[in-house]
Backbone bond lengths (Angstrom), bond angles and torsions (degrees), N, CA, C in turn:
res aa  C-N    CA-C-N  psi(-1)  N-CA   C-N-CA  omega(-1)  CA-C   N-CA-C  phi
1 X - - - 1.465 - - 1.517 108.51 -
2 X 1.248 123.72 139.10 2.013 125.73 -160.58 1.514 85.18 -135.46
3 X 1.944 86.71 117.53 1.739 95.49 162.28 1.516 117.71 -61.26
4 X 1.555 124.34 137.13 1.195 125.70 171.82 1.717 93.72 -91.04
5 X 0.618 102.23 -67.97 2.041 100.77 -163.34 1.816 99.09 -127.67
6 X 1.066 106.22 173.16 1.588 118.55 -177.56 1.193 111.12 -161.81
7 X 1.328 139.64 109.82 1.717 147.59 154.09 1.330 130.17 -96.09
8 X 1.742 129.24 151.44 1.325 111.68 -169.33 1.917 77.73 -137.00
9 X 1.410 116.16 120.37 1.557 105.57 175.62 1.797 93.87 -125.05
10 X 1.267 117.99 -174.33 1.384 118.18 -178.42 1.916 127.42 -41.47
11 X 1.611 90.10 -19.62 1.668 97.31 -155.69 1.780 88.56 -102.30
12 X 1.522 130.37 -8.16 1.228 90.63 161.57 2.268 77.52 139.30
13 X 1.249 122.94 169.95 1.378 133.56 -159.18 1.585 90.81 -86.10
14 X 1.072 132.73 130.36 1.913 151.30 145.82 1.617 102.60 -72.53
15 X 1.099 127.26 142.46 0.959 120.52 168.01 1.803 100.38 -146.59
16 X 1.765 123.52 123.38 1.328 121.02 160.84 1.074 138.34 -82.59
17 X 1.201 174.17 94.23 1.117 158.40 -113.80 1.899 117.95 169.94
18 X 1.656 103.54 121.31 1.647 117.34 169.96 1.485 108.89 -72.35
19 X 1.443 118.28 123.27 1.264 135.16 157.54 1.062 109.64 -73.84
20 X 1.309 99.68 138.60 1.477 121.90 175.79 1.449 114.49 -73.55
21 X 1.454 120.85 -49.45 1.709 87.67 -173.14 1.558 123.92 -78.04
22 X 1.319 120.44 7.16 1.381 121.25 176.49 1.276 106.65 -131.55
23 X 1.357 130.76 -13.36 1.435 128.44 -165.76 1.778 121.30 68.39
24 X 1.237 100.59 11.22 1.829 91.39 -177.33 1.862 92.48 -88.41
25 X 1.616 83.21 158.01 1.323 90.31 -179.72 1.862 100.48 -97.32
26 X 1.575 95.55 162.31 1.623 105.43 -169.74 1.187 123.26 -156.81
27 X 1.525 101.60 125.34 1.769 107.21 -169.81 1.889 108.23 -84.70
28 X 1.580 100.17 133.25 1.248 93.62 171.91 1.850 108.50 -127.49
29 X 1.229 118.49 137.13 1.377 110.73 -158.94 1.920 102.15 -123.27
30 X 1.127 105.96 90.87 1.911 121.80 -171.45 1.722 104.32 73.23
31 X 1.439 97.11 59.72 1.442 101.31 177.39 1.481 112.13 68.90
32 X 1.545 119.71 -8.86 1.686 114.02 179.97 1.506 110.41 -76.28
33 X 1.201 146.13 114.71 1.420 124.24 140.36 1.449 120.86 -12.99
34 X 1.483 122.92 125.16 1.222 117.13 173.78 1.928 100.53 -117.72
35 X 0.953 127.49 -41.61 1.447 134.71 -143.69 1.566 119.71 -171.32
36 X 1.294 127.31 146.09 1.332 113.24 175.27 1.681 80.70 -154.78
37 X 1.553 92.59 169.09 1.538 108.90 170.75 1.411 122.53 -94.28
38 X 1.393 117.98 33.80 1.524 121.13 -176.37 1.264 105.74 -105.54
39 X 1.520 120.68 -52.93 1.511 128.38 166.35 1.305 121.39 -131.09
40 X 1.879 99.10 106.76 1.279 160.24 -149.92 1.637 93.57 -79.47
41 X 1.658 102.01 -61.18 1.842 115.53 -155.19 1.464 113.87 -21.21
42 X 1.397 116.22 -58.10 1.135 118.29 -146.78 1.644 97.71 -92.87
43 X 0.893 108.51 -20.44 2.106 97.12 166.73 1.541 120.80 -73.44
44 X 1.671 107.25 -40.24 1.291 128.25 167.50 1.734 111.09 -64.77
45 X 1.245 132.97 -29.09 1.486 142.97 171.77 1.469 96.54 -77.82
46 X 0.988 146.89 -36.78 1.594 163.56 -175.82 1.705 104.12 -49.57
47 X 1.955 93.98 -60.02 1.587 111.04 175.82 1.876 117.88 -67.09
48 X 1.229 84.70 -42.68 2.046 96.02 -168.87 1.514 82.86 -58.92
49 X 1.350 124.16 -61.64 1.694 125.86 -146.97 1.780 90.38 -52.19
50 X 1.129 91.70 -49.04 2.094 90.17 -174.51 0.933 126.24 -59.59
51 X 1.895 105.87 -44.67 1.540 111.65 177.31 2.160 117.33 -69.03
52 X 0.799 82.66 -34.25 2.042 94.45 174.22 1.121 116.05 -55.54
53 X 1.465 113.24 -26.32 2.033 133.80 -169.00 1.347 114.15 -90.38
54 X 1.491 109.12 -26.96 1.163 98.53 -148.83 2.294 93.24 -122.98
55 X 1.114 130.42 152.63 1.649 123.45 -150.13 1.870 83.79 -107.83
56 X 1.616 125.24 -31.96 1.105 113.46 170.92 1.043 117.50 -143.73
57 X 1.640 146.96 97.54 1.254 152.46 164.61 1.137 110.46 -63.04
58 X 1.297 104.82 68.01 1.596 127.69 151.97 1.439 116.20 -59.58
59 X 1.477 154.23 -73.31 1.123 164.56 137.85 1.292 115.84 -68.52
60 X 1.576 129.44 124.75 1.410 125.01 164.92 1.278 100.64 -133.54
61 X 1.221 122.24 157.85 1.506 145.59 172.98 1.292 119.22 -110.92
62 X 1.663 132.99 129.90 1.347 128.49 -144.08 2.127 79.44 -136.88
63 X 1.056 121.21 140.27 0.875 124.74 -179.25 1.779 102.79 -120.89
64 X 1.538 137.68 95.01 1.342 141.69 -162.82 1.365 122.30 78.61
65 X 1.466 106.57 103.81 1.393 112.04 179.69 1.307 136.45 -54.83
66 X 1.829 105.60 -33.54 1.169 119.62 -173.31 1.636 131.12 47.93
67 X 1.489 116.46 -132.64 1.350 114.59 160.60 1.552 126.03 -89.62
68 X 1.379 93.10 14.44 1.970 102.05 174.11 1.676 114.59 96.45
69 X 1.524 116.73 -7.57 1.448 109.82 -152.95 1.496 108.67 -70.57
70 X 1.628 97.59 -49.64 1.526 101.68 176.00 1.432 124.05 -27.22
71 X 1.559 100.64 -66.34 1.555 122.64 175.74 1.826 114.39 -49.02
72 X 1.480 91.31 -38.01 1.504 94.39 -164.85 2.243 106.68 -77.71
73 X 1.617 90.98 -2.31 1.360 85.15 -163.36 2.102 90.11 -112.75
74 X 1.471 108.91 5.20 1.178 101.35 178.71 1.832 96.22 -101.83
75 X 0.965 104.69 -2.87 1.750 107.31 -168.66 1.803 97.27 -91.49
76 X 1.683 106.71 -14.41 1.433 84.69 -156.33 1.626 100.59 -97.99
77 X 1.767 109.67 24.56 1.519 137.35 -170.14 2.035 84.37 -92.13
78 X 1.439 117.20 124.02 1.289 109.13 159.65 1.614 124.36 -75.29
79 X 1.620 120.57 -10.05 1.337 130.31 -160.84 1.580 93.24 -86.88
80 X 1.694 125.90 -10.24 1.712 127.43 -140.69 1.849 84.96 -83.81
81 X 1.327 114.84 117.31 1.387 115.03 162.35 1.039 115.58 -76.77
82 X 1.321 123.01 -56.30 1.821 115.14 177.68 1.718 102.83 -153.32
83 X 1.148 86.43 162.32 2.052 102.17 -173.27 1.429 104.69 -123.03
84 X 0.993 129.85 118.08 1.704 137.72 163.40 1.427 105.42 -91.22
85 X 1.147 130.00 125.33 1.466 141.62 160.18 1.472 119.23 -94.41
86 X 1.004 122.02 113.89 1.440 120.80 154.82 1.231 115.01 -91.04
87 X 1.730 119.94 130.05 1.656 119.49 156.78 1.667 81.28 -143.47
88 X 1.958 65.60 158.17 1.360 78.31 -165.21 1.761 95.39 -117.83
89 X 1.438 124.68 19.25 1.494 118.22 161.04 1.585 105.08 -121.62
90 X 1.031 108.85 118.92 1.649 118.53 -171.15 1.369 121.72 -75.89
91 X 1.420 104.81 -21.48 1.911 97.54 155.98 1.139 108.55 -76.64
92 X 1.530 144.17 -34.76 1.879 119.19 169.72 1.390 102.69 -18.08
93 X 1.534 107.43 -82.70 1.328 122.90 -166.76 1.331 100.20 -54.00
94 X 1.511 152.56 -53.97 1.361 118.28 178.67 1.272 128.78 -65.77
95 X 1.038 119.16 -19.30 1.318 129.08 -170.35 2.300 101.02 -81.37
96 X 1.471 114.90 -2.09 1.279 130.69 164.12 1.181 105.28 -111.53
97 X 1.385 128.06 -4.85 1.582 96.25 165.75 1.501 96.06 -129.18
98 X 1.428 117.66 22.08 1.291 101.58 144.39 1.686 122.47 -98.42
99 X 1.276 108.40 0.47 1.622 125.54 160.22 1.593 92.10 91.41
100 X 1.021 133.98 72.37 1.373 152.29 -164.33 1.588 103.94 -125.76
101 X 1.756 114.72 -49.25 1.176 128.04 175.87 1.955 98.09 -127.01
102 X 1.247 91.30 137.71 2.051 95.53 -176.76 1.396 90.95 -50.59
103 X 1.723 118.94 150.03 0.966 131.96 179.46 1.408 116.83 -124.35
104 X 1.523 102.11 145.31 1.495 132.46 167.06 0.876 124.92 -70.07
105 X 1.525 128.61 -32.79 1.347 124.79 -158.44 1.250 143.87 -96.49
106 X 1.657 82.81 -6.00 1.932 96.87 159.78 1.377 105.67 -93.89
107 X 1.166 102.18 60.61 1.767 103.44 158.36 1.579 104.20 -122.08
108 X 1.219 118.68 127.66 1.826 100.96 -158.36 1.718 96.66 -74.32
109 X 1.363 116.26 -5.35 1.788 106.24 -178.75 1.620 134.27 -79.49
110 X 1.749 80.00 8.44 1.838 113.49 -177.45 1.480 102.12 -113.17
111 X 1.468 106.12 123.34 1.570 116.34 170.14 1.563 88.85 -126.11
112 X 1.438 115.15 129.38 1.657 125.78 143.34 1.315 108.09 -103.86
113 X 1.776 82.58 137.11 1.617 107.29 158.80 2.351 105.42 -109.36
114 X 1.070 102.97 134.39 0.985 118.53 158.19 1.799 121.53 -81.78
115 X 1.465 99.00 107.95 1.485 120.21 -172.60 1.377 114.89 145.76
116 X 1.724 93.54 176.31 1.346 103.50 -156.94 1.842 109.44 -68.91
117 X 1.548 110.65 138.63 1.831 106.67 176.28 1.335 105.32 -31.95
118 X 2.018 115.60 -49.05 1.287 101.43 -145.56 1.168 117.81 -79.48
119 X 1.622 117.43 -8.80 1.667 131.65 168.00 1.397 118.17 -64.95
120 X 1.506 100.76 -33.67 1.712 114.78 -162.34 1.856 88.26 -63.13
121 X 1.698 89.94 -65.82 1.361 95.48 -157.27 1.386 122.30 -49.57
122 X 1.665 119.16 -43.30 1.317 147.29 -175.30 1.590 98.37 -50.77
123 X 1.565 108.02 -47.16 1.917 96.45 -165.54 1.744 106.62 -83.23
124 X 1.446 111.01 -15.16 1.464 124.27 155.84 1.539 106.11 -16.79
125 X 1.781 122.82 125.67 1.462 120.67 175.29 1.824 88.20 -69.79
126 X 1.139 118.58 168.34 1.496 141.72 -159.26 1.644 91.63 -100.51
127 X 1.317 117.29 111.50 1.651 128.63 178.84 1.259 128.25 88.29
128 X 1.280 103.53 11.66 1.762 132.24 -177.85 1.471 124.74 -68.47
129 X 1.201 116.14 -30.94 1.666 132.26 177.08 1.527 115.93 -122.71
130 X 1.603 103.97 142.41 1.519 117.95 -179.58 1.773 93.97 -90.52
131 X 0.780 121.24 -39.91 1.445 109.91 168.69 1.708 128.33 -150.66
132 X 1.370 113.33 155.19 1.438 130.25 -177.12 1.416 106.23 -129.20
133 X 1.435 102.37 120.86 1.484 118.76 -170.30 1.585 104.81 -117.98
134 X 1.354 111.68 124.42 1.865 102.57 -173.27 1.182 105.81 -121.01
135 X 1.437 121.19 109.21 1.781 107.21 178.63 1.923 87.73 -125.86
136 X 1.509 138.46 73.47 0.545 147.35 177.62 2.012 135.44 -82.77
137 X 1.349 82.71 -13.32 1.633 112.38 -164.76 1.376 106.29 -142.42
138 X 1.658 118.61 177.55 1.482 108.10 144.57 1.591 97.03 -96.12
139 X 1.121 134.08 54.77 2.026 126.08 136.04 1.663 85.47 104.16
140 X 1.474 91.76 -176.23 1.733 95.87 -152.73 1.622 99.72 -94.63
141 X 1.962 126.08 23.03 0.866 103.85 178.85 1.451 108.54 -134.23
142 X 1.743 111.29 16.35 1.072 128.19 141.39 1.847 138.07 -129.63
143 X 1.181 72.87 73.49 1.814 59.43 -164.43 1.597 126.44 -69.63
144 X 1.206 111.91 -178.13 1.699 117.64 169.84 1.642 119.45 -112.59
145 X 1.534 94.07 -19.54 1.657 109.49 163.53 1.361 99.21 -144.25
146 X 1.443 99.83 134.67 1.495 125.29 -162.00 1.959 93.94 -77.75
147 X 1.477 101.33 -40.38 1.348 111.22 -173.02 1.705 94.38 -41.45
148 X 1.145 134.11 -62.48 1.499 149.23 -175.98 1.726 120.68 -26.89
149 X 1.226 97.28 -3.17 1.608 105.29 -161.04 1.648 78.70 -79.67
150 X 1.429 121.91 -63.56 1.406 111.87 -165.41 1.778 120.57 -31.77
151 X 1.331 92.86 -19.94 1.841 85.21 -177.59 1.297 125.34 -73.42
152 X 1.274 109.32 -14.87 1.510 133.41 -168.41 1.679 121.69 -113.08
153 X 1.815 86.46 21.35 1.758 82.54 -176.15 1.760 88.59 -132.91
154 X 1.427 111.79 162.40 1.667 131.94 -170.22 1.466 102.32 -32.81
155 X 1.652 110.00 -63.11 1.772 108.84 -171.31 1.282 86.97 -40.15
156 X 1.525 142.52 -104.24 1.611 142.17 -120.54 1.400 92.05 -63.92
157 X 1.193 128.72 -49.25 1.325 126.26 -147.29 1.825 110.55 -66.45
158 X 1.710 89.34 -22.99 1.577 100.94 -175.31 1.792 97.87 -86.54
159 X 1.330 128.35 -21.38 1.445 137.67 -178.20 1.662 103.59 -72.29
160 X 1.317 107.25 -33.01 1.464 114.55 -179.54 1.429 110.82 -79.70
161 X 1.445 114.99 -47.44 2.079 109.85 167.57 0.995 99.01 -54.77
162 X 1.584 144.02 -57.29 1.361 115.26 -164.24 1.562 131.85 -86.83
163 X 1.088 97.34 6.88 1.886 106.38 152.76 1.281 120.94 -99.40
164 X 1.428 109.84 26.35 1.499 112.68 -160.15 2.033 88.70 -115.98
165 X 0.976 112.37 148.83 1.813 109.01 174.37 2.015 98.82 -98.86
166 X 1.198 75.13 172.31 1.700 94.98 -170.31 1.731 98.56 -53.85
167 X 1.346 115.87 134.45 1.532 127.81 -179.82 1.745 108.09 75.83
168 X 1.454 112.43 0.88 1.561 99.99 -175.47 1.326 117.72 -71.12
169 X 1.087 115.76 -169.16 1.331 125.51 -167.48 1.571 135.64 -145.18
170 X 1.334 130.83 119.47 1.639 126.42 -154.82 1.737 94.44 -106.18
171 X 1.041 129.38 108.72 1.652 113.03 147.97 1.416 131.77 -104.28
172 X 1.116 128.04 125.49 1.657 124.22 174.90 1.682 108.61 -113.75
173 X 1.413 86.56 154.95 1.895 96.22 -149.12 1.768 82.45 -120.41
174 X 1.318 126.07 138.51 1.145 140.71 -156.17 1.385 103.91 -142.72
175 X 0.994 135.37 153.37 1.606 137.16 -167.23 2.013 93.38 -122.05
176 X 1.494 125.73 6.05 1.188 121.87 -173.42 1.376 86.93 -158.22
177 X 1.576 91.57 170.79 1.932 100.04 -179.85 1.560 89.86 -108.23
178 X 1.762 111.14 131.25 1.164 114.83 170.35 1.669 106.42 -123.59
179 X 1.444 104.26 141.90 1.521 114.75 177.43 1.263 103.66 -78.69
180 X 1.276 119.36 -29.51 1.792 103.13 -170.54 1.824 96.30 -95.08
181 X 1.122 135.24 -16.43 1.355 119.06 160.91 1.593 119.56 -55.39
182 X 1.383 101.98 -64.71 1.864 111.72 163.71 1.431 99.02 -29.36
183 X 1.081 133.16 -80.18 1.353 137.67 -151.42 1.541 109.41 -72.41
184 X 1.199 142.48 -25.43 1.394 166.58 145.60 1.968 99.78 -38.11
185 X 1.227 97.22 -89.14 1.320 79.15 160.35 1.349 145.87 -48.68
186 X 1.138 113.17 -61.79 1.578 121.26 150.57 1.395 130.70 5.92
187 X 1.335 99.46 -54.92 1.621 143.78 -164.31 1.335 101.44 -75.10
188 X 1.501 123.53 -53.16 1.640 142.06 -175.45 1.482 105.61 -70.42
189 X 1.214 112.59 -64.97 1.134 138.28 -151.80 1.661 114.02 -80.05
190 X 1.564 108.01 -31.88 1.028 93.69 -167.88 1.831 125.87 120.06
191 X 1.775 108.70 -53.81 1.324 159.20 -146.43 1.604 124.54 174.20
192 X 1.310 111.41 142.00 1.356 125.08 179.61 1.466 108.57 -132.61
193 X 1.240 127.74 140.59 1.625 140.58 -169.82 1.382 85.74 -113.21
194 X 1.588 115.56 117.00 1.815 97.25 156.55 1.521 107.34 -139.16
195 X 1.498 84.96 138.02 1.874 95.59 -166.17 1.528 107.94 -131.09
196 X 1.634 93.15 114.31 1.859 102.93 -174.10 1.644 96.29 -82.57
197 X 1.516 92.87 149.42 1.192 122.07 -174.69 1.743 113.01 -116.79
198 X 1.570 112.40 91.72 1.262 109.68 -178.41 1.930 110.96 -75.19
199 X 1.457 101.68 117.36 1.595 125.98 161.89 1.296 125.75 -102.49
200 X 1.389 98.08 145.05 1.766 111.12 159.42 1.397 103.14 -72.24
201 X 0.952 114.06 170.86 1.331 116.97 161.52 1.685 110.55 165.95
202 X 1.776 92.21 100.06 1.564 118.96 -172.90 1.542 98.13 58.56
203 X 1.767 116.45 60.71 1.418 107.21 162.52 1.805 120.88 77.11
204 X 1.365 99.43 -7.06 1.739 112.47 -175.82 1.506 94.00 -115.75
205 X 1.235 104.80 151.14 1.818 130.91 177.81 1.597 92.32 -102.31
206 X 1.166 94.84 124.31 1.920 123.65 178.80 1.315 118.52 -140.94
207 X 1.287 145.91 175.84 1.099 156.29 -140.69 1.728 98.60 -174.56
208 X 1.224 116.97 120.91 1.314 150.01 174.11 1.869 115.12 -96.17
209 X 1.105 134.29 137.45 1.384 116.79 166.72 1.688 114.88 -134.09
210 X 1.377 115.71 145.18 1.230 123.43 -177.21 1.790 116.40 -106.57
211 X 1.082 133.04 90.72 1.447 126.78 -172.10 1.251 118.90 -79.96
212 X 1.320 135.10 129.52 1.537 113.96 -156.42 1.905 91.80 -138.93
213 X 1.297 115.67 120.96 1.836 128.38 148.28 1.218 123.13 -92.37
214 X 1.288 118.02 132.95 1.103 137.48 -168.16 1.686 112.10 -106.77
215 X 1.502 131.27 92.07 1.758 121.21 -174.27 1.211 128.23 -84.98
């Protein structure tokens, strides 16, 4: 396996790196697996679930850039007026526009801000976005920063409906099925949509989940 890039910022070591027995490249974030470019589905299911919900994705909000797919699969929507990204480790993003990972960001309908979702979203005017998409973690029952749990509990989730416009739409993408996320949302929303996403992943059968509110 050959390191591509390596960063150490406040929250702990990034590390990029191509595996050898398949060649996909793969993010690991304090030794956690976070992401690889082999199986895509469930970040790209993340985008469709939002884009299908919502009648005009005029403004959307992307909560973790990752390896771009999400973004790259909401861009490939012709109706997408503009994409806001939040990440909140700023070599991801250099390490994409130094073309390290294929890039998103010369698409002019992508603006990143570097920082945390819950700042991005919070300074958000109130009814401003058709949708907020959070794949920030693997979900609130594994995380890689413990700090992260707040995203996945009623306060944010209720901070996220109200930057949301009439019919918008919240999805969070979870690497496990959690009852208190379902119900968290639930709680906000009203209703929760949750749609498992069967993956490979390195030769193993896994299950991915997409939680979806509707405002």
């Amino acid at each position: 396996m050959g390191e591509v890039a390596r960063a150490v910022s406040e929250r702990g070591e990034l590390v990029l790196r191509r595996r050898a027995d398949d060649g996909a490249l793969e993010l690991r974030v304090n030794g956690v697996f976070v992401m690889d470019d082999a199986e895509t589905s469930s970040e790209e299911l993340l985008a469709s679930a939002a884009l299908a919900s919502v009648r005009r994705p005029d403004r959307v909000l992307v909560g973790g850039l990752g390896l771009g797919y999400t973004v790259r699969a909401l861009l490939a929507d012709p109706r997408l007026g503009s994409v806001v990204v939040a990440e909140i480790e700023p070599e991801l993003v250099a390490w994409m526009r130094a073309g390290l990972v294929p890039s998103v960001l010369d698409d002019p309908r992508v603006s990143v801000v570097a920082g945390d979702v819950r700042t991005v979203v919070t300074s958000s005017p109130d009814a401003s976005l058709d949708a907020i998409l959070l794949d920030v973690d693997n979900g609130p029952d594994f995380l890689v920063y413990n700090e992260n749990s707040a995203i996945y509990a009623p306060a944010f989730l209720g901070t996220c409906r109200s930057k949301l416009r009439t019919d918008g739409v919240l999805t969070v993408w979870s690497s496990s099925e959690s009852s208190a996320l379902e119900e968290a949302v639930a709680s906000v929303f009203g209703a929760c949509e949750v749609k498992p996403v069967p993956v490979r992943l390195q030769g193993r059968a896994e299950t991915y989940y997409v939680y979806q509110g509707s405002s």
